[in-house]
C-alpha positions in Angstrom: 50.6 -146.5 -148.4 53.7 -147.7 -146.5 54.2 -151.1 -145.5 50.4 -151.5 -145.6 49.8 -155.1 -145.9 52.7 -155.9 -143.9 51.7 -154.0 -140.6 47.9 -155.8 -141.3 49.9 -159.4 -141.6 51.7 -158.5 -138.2 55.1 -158.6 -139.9 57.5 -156.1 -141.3 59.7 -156.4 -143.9 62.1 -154.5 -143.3 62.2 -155.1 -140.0 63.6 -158.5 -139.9 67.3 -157.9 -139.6 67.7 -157.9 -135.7 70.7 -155.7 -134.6 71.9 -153.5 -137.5 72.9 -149.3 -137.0 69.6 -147.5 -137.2 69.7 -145.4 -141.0 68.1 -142.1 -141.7 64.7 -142.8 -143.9 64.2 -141.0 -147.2 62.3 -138.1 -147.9 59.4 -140.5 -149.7 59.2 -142.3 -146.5 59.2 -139.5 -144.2 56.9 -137.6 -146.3 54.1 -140.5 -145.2 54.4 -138.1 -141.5 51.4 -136.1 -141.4 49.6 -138.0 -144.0 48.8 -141.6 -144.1 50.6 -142.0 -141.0 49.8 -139.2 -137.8 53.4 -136.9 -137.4 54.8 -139.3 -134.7 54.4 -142.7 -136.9 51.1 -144.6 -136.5 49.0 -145.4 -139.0 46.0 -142.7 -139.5 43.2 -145.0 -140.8 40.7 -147.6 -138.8 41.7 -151.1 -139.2 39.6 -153.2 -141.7 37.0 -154.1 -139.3 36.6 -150.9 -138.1 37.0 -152.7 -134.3 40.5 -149.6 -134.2 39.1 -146.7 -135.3 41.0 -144.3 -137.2 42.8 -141.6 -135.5 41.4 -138.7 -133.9 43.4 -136.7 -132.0 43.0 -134.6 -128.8 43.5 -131.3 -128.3 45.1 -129.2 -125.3 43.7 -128.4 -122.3 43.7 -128.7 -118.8 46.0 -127.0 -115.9 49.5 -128.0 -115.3 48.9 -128.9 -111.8 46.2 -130.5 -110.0 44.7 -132.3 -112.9 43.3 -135.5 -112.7 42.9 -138.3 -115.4 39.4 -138.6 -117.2 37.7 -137.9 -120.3 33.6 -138.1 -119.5 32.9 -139.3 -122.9 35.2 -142.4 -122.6 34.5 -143.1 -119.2 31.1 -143.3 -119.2 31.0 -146.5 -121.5 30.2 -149.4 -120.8 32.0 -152.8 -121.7 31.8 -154.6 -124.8 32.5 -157.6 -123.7 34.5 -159.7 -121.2 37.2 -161.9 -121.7 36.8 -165.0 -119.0 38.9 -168.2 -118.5 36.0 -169.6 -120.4 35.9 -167.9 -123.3 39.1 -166.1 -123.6 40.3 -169.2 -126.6 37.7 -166.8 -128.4 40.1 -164.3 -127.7 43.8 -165.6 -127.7 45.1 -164.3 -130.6 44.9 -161.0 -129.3 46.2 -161.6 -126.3 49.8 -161.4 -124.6 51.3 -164.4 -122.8 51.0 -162.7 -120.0 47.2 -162.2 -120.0 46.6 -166.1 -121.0 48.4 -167.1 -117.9 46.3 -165.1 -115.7 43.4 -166.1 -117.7 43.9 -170.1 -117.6 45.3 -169.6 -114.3 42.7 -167.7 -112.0 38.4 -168.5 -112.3 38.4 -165.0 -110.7 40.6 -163.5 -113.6 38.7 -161.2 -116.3 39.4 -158.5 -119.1 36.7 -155.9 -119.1 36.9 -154.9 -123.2 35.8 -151.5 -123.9 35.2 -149.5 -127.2 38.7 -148.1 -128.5 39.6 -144.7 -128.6 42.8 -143.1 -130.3 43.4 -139.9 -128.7 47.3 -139.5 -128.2 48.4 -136.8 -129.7 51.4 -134.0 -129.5 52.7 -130.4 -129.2 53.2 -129.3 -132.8 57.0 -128.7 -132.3 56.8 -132.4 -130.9 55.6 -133.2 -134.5 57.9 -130.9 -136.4 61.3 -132.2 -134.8 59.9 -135.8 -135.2 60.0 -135.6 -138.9 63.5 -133.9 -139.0 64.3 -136.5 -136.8 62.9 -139.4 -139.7 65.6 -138.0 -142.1 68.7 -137.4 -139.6 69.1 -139.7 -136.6 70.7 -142.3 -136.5 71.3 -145.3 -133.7 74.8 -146.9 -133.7 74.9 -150.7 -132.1 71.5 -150.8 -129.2 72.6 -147.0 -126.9 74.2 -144.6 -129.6 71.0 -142.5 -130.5 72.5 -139.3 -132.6 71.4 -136.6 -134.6 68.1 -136.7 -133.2 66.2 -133.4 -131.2 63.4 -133.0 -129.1 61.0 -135.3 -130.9 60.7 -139.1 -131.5 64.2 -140.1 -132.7 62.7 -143.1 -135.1 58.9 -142.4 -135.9 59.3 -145.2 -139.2 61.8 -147.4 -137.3 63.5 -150.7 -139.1 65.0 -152.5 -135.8 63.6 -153.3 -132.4 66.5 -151.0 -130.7 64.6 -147.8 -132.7 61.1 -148.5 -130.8 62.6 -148.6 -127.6 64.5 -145.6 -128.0 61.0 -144.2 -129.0 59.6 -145.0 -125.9 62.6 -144.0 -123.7 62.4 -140.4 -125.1 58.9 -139.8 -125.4 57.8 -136.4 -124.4 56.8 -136.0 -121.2 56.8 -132.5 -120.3 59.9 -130.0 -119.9 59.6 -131.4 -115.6 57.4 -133.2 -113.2 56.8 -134.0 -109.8 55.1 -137.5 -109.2 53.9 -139.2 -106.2 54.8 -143.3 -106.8 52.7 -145.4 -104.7 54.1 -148.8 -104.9 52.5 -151.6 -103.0 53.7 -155.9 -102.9 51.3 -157.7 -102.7 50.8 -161.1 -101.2 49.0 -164.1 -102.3 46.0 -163.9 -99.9 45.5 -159.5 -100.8 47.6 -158.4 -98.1 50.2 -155.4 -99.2 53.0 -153.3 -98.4 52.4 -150.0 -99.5 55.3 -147.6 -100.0 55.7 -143.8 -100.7 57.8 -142.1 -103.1 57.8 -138.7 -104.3 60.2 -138.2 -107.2 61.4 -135.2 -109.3 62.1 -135.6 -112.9 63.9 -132.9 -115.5 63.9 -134.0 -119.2 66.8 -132.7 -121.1 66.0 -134.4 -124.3 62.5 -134.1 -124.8 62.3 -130.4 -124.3 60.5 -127.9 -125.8 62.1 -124.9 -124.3 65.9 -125.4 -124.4 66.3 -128.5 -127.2 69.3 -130.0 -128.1 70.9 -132.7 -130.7 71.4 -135.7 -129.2 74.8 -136.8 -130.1 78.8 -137.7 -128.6 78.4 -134.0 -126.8 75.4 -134.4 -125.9 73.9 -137.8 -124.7 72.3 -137.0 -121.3 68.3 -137.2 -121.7 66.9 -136.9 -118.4 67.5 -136.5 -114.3 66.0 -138.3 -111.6 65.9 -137.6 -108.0 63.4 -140.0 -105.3 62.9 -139.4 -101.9 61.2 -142.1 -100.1 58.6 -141.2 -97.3 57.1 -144.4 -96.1 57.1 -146.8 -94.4 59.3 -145.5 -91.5 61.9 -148.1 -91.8 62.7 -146.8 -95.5 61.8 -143.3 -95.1 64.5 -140.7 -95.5 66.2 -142.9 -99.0 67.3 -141.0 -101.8 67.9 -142.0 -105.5 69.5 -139.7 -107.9 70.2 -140.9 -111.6 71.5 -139.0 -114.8 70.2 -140.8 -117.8 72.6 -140.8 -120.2 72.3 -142.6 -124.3 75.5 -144.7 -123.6 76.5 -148.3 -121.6 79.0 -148.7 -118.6 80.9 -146.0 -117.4 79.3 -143.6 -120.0 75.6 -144.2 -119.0 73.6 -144.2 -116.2 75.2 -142.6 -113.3 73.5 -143.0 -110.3 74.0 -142.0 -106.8 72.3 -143.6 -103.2 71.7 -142.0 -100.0 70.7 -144.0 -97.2 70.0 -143.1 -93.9 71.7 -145.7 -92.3 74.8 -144.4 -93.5 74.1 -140.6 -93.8 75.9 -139.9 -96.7 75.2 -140.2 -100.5 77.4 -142.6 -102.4 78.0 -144.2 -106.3 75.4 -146.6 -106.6 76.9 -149.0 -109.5 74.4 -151.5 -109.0 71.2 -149.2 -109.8 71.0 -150.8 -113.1 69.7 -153.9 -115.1 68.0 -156.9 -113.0 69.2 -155.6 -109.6 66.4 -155.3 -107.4 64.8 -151.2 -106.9 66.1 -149.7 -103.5 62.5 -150.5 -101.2 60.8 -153.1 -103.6 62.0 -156.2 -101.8 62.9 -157.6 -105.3 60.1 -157.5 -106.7 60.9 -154.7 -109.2 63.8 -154.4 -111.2 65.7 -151.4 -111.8 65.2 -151.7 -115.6 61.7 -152.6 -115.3 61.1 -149.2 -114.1 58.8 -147.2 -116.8 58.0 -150.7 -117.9 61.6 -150.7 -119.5 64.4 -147.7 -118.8 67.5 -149.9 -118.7 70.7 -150.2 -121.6 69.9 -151.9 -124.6 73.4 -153.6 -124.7 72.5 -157.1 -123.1 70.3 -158.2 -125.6 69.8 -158.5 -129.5 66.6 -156.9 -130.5 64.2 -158.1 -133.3 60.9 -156.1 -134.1 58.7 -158.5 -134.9 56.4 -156.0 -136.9 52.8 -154.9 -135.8 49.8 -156.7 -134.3 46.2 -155.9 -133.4 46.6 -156.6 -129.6 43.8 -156.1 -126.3 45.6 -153.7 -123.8 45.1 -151.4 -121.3 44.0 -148.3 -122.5 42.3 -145.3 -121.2 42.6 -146.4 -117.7 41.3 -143.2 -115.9 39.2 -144.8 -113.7 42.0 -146.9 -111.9 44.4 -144.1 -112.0 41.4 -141.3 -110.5 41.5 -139.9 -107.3 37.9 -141.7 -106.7 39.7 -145.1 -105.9 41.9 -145.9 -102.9 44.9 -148.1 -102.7 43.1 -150.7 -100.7 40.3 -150.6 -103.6 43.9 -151.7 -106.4 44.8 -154.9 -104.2 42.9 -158.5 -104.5 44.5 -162.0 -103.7 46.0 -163.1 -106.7 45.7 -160.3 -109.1 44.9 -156.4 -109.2 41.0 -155.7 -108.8 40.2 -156.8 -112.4 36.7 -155.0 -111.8 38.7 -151.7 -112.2 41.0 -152.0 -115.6 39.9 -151.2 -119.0 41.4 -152.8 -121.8 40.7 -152.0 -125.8 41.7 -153.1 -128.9 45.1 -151.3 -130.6 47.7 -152.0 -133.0 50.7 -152.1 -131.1 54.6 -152.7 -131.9 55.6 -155.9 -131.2 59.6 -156.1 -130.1 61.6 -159.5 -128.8 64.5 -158.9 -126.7 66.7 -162.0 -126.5 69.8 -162.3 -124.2 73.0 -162.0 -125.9 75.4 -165.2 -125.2 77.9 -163.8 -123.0 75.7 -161.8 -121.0 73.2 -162.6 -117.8 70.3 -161.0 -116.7 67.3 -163.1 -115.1 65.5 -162.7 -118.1 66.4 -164.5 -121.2 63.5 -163.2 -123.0 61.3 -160.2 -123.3 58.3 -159.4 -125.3 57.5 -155.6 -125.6 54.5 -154.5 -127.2 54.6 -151.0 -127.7 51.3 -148.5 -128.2 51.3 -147.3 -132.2 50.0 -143.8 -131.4 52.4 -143.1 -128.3 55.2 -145.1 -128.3 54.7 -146.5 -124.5 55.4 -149.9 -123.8 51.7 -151.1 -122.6 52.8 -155.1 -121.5 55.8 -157.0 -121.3 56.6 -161.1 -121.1 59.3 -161.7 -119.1 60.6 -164.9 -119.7 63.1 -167.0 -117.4 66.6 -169.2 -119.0 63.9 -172.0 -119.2 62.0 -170.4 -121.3 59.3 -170.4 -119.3 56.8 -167.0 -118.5 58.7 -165.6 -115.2 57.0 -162.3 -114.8 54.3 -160.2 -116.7 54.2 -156.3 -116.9 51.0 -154.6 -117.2 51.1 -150.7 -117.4 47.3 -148.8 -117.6 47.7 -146.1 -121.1 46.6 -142.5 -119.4 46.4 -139.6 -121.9 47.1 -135.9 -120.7 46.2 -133.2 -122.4 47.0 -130.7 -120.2 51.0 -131.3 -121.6 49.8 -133.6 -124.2 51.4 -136.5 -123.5 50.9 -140.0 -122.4 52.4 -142.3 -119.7 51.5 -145.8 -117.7 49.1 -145.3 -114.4 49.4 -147.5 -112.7 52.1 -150.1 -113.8 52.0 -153.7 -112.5 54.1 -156.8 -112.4 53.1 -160.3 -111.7 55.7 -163.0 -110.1 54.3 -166.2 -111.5 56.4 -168.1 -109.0 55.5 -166.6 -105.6 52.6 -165.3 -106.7 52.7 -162.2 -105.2 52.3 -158.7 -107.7 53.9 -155.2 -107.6 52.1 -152.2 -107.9 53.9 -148.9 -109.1 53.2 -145.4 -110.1 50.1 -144.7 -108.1 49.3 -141.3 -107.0 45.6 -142.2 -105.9 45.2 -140.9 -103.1 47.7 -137.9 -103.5 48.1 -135.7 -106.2 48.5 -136.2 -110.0 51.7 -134.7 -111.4 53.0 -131.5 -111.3 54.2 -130.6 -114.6 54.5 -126.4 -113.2 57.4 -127.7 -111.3 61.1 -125.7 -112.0 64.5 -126.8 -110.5 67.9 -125.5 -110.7 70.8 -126.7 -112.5 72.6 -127.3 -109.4 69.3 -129.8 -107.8 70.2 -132.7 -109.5 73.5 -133.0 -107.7 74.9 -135.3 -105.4 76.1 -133.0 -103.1 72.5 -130.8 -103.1 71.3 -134.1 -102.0 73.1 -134.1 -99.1 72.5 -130.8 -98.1 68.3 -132.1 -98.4 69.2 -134.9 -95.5 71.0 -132.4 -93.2 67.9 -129.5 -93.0 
């Protein structure tokens, strides 16, 4: 067994070194894919306690469009227990910084913990790339993925950089259409609720037309918004190409505003400056919980912990609650979230001297059997907790994949929180969706604001 008491002590050995290239594995180690470990990395069995059960995967079903989160099994449990401000030192090892300052912080704060469920699971060419992948990619410096194809690019990773590239090119689909309902807010339950719909084609993570990832080769996704409401933002357009590279070489990203009627570079749509519409309280690179370059900070993987996280959250992502139903004073509607136990990858970003960003510190923790960041700690150049991210695990097994419904972050110093990626009160996404190669284009996007 690989690395077995070292995942169960929470630390990796061969994880240590910080920032070093990413190597290939060797055939022994890959061969542990499919085996002891399931064909995207996590370990197979139940933990020791049998509180993580052992792996039992879902199979496909489900239409493309139209389909709604739920599994009637899971969501007809009830809670095991609840974590409280006065119990949760019961509870703290398992917890996140961020969920211990909600805890100590709020009398009205509480985890609902549910039994766990392991579920994620992928399309067999998914699984058959990721092992190629295990023998051939490669990551040079923190943004250089190469050699890798369709699959995870690191399923048996030995750096933190390796996870988040996991997690950035997790298969999602071949293309989707999502609604994002994002909503600020305020201290006293008041919010802001804005409407996105966005269009998304992966180029990496494709089944039908794959590709290597390498110098020819490094762009891994397009992204085009279109903002609906309110009226004052309405008619705002984000277009991105995604690219496995810094600066000029990565992200290229274009803005149309209406105010100005005509789509322009948009430098700026990276990193900690504020999301077009979010009145700062979402970052551009907090977007997916984390989508930004890697480049600004050194990255350790802290190895592999037993953590409570939200996890099989159909209920709060279901089209039986409203957006009024998400937003309390102080924090989401803690009556709604379910949280289990999971073993999850802990990663620490630190900021590079040299280099600025609002945070000097982030701790990812990053779902074993799907490779989505689940929570992050943001914190501040005092070291002290700034921000906490939150985003609700949803399988699908319509395209058998996973993602983050809804996604939330808390501002410890106004006190207000940010709600993203709802589609509630819409429709779920449409992965039938088809666009043309000329549709991710700054000057199609023009030609949109002039029908």
């Amino acid at each position: 067994m690989i690395r077995k008491a070292a995942t169960f002590a929470g630390i990796l050995a061969l994880s240590l070194v910080a920032q070093q290239a990413g190597a290939k594995v060797s055939k022994e180690e890959a061969d542990h894919l499919g085996k002891d470990l399931t064909p995207i990395g996590a370990e197979k069995a139940a933990n020791k306690e049998g509180t993580i059960p052992a792996w039992t995967p879902e199979s496909q079903h489900g239409p493309l469009k139209d389909n709604w989160p739920g599994d009637a099994k899971i969501d007809a449990e009830k809670p095991l227990y609840t974590i409280t401000k006065a119990n949760m030192a019961q509870y703290a090892a398992k917890l996140s910084d961020g969920h211990r300052k909600l805890l100590s912080t709020f009398d009205s704060y509480k985890m609902n913990v549910y039994p766990s469920h392991r579920i994620a699971a992928f399309q067999e060419p998914i699984n058959k790339s990721t092992y190629e992948n295990a023998l051939n990619a490669t990551l040079g410096g923190t943004d250089d993925p190469a050699g890798a194809k369709m699959g995870f690019p690191f399923p048996i990773p030995k750096s933190g950089a390796e996870v988040i590239w996991n997690h950035k090119l997790k298969w999602r689909g071949e293309a989707a259409t999502r609604y994002n309902n994002q909503m600020i807010v305020q201290p006293n339950g008041d919010f802001q609720l804005t409407k996105i719909i966005e269009d998304v084609q992966f180029d990496y993570a494709s089944i039908q037309h794959p590709q290597v990832l390498d110098n020819d080769h490094k762009q891994f996704l397009r992204y085009l918004s279109r903002t609906v409401a309110p009226p004052r933002l309405a008619g705002t357009f984000i277009l991105v190409l995604e690219k496995a590279s810094t600066g000029n070489e990565g992200r290229a990203a274009w803005l149309y505003s209406p105010g100005l009627k005509r789509i322009r570079r948009a430098p700026t749509v990276c990193c900690d400056n504020p999301y077009e519409g979010t009145d700062g309280n979402q970052f551009y690179d907090q977007v997916d919980m984390f989508n930004g370059a890697l480049d600004r900070y050194n990255w350790k993987l802290v190895g592999k912990k037993e953590m409570i996280v939200p996890y099989d959250s159909n209920k709060i992502a279901g089209k039986t609650i409203k957006y009024k139903d998400l937003a309390r004073p102080k924090h989401l509607n803690q009556d709604l979230p379910r949280y289990e136990l999971h073993r999850v990858w802990v990663v620490e970003a630190t900021l590079k001297p040299g280099t600025s960003h609002t945070f000097k510190k982030r701790v990812m923790y990053v779902d074993e059997d799907s490779w989505n960041i689940v929570l992050v700690d943001d914190f501040d150049n005092r070291d002290q907790l700034f921000q906490f991210q939150e985003g609700h695990w949803i399988f699908a097994p319509n395209i058998m994949a996973s993602s983050t419904v809804p996604e939330v972050i808390y501002h410890f110093d106004s006190g207000r929180y940010f709600i993203t990626a709802a589609f509630n009160e819409d429709h779920p996404i449409d992965s039938t969706v088809h666009f043309s190669d000329d549709y991710f284009t700054a000057a199609a996007v023009q030609k949109m604001t002039t029908k």
